[in-house]
C-alpha positions in Angstrom: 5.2 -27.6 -3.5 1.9 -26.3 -1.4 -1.3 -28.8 -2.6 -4.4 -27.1 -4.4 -6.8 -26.2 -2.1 -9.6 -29.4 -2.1 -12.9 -27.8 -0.7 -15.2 -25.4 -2.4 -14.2 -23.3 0.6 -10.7 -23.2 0.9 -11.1 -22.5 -3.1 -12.9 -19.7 -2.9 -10.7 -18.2 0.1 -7.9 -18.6 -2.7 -9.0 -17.3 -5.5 -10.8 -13.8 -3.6 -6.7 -13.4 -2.4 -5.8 -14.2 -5.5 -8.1 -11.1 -6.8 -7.7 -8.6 -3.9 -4.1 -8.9 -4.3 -3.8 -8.9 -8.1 -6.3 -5.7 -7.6 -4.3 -4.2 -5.2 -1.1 -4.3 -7.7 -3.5 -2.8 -10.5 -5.5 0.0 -8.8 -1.6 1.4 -7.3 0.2 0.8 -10.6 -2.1 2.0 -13.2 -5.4 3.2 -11.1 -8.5 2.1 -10.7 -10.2 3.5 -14.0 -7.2 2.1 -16.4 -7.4 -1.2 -14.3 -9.8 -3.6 -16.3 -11.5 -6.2 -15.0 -9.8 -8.2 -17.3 -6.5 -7.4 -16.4 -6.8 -8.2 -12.9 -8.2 -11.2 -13.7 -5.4 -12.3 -16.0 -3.3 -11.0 -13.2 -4.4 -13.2 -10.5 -4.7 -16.5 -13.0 -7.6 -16.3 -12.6 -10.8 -15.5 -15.4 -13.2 -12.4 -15.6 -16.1 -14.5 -14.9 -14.3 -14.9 -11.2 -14.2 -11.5 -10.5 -18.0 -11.3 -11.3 -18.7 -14.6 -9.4 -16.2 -13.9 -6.5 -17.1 -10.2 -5.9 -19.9 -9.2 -8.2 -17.9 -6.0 -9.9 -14.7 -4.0 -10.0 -16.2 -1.2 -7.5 -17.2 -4.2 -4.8 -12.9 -5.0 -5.2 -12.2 -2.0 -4.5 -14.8 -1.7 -1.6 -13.1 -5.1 0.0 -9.7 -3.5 -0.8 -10.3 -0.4 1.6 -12.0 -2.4 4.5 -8.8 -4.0 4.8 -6.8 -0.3 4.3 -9.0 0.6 7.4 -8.6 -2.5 9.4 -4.2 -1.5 8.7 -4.1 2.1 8.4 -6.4 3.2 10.8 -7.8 0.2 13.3 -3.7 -0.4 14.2 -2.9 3.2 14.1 -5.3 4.1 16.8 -4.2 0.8 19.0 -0.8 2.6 18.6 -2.0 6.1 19.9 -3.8 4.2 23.0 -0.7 2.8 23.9 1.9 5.7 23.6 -0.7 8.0 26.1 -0.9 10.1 27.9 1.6 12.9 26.7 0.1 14.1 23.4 3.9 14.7 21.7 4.6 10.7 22.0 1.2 9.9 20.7 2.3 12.0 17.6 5.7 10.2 17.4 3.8 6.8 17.8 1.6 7.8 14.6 4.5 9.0 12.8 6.8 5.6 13.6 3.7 3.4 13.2 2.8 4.9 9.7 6.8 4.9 8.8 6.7 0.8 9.4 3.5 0.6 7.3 6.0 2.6 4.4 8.2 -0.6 4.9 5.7 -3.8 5.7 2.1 -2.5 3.8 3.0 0.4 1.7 0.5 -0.6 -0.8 -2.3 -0.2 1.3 -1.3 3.5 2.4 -0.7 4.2 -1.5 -4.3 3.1 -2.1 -5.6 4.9 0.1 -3.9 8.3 -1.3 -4.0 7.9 -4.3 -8.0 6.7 -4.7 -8.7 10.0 -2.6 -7.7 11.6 -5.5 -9.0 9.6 -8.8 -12.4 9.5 -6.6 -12.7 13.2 -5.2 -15.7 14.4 -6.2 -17.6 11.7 -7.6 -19.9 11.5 -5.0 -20.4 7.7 -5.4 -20.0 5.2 -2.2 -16.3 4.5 -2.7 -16.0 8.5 -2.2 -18.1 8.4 1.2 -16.2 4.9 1.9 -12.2 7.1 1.8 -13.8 9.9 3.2 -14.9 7.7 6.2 -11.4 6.0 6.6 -9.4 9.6 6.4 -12.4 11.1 9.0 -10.8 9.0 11.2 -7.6 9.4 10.9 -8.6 13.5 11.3 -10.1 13.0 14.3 -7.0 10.9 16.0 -5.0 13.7 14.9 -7.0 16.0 16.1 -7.7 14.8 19.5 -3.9 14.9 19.7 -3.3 18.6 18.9 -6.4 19.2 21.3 -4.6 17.0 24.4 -1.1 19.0 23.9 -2.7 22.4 23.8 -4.6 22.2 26.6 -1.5 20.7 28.2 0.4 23.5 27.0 3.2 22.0 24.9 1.1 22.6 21.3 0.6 25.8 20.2 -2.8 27.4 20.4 -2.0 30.3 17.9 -3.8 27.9 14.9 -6.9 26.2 14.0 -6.7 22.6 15.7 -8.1 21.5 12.1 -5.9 23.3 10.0 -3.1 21.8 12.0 -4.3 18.4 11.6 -4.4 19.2 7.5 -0.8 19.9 7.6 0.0 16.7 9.8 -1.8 15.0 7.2 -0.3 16.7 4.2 3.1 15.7 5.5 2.2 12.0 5.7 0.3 11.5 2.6 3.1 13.6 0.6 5.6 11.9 2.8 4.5 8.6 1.4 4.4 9.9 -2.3 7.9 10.7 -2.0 9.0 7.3 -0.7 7.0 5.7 -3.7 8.9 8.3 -6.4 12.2 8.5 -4.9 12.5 5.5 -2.3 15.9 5.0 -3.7 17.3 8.1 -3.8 16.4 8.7 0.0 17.2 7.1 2.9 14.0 6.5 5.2 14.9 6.6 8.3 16.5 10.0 7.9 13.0 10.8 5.8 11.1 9.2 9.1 13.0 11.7 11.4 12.6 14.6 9.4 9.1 14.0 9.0 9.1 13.5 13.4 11.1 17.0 13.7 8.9 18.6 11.2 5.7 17.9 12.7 6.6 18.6 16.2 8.2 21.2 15.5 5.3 22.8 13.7 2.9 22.0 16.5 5.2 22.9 19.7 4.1 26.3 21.9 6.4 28.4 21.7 8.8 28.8 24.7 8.3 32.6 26.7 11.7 34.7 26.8 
């Protein structure tokens, strides 16, 4: 058996896990508005005067939560792109694979991302701007993508490179909402291929007669 953690330090480093990860569980499983404070506390072992103490509120969880979804969705997605370069259809490939893996090893993180868009579109508050920061980014690596390959000439130039990068984006976020409703009804790497095909295939210029 691992020993309890002795110093005030290594305590507190336990117990915020604890949180984030019982927090985590609650925000994808029921959503952040049905997710009481209480819950999560009771979730992590832990009581509702730790959440205060540890983070202050439910919102500042949340907050913590989606640094971390940027640091793994985003920070080791464009570390990804960097290395595929230069040719503009492996960069896409290496986004499509690389998001695939976090399906397998950090889906959670992807889901909270997705589905907090949604419960928080609109409000206007600074969890709002926070996802609309974290998915800015993952525009713009898309975009600058579509923008290499047409001016290489193996993406089509026929469409908007934004409303391109929507549909790229649609496909991975629905993509991943699939795998959560029906992962065991599909098989993913078939779903990971057909999501490669799809996307390339939507984006290649087409070939003169």
């Amino acid at each position: 058996m691992n020993a309890p953690p002795q110093t005030k330090k290594a305590q507190r480093a336990a117990s915020t896990e604890k949180l984030l990860a019982a927090a985590l569980n609650r925000f994808v499983g029921h959503g952040y508005r049905h997710s009481t404070v209480e819950a999560i506390a009771l979730s992590a072992g832990l009581s509702k005067g730790a959440v205060y103490f540890y983070f202050g509120s439910k919102s500042a969880l949340l907050l913590q939560l989606l640094g971390q979804v940027e640091t793994v969705v985003v920070d080791e997605m464009e570390a990804r792109i960097l290395a595929a370069g230069p040719r503009a259809p492996d960069m896409l490939i290496a986004f499509v694979h690389g998001q695939a893996m976090l399906g397998v090893e950090r889906w959670e993180y992807v889901l909270l991302l997705i589905l907090m868009s949604l419960e928080f579109r609109g409000t206007g508050d600074a969890i709002e701007a926070r996802i609309t920061g974290i998915y800015a980014r993952l525009y713009d690596a898309i975009e600058a993508i579509i923008e290499e390959g047409k001016s290489a000439g193996v993406f089509s130039a026929e469409l908007g490179t934004r409303e391109q990068a929507a549909i790229v984006m649609a496909g991975h976020d629905g993509t991943f909402l699939e795998w959560y409703r029906r992962g065991r009804s599909l098989d993913g790497e078939e779903l990971v291929r057909a999501l490669r095909v799809a996307t390339l295939g939507g984006l290649e210029a087409r070939k003169s007669a």
